[in-house]
N, C-alpha and C positions, 0 to 999 in steps of 0.2 A: 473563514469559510471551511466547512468538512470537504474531508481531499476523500474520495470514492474508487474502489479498486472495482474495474467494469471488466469481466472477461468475455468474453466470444466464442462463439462455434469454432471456429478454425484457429482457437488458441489463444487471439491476440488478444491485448491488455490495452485498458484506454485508463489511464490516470486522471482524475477531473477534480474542479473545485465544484461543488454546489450543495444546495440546502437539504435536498433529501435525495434517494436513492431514484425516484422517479425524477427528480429532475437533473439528475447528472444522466439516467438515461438517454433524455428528453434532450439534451446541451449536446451528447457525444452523437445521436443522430442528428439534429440541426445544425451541426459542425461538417455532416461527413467523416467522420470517425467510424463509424460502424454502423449498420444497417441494425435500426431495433428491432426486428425479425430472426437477427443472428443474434441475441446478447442471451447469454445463457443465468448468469450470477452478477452479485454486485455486494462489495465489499468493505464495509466502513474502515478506513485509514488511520489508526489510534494515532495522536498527535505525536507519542512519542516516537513512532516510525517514523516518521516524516522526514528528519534528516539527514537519511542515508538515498533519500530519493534526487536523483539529479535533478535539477529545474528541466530539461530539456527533453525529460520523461514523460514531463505533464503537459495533457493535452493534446496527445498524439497518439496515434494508435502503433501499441510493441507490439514487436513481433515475438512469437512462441520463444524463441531464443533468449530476447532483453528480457522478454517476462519473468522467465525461468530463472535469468542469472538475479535479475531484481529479487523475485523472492526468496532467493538464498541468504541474499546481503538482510534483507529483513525479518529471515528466522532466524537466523543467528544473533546471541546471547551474550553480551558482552561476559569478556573471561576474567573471572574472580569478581565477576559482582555481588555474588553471593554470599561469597565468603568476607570480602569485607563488609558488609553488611553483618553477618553474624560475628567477627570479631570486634565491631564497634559497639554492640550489642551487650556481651557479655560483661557486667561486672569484673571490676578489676582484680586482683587476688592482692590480700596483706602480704 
């Protein structure tokens, strides 16, 4: 199932599983998560994000605070990916 980044008028973050972006709306209001009148954006969860997210994130509405610190852990870039990527890349030298 696509995991759905649902954010809020007053900040807060709802992490959800569902099939498209109106039904994770539709799931985080019939849950009481969030008032759909309050939901500002909604955001597909690339699978490879997904495993910096704690189980205990999803499903519950964060607060501006978890949210904030959550999307830090998930812009950041693991360190030297790149580089070994391009030195595994490069033809060997005789």
């Amino acid at each position: 199932m696509t995991m759905w980044w649902l954010l809020f008028r007053d900040g807060g973050v709802v992490i959800i599983g569902a099939s498209s972006l109106v039904h994770a709306r539709l799931l985080a209001a019939a849950n009481g998560l969030g008032r759909a009148s309050h939901f500002v954006e909604g955001n597909f969860i690339d699978t490879e994000r997904l495993s910096p997210i704690p189980p205990e994130f999803v499903g519950r509405m964060l607060s501006p605070i978890e949210a904030r610190q959550l999307q830090e852990i998930l812009d950041r870039k693991p360190r030297g990916h790149g580089a070994e990527r391009r030195r595994r890349s490069k033809p060997a030298r005789p």
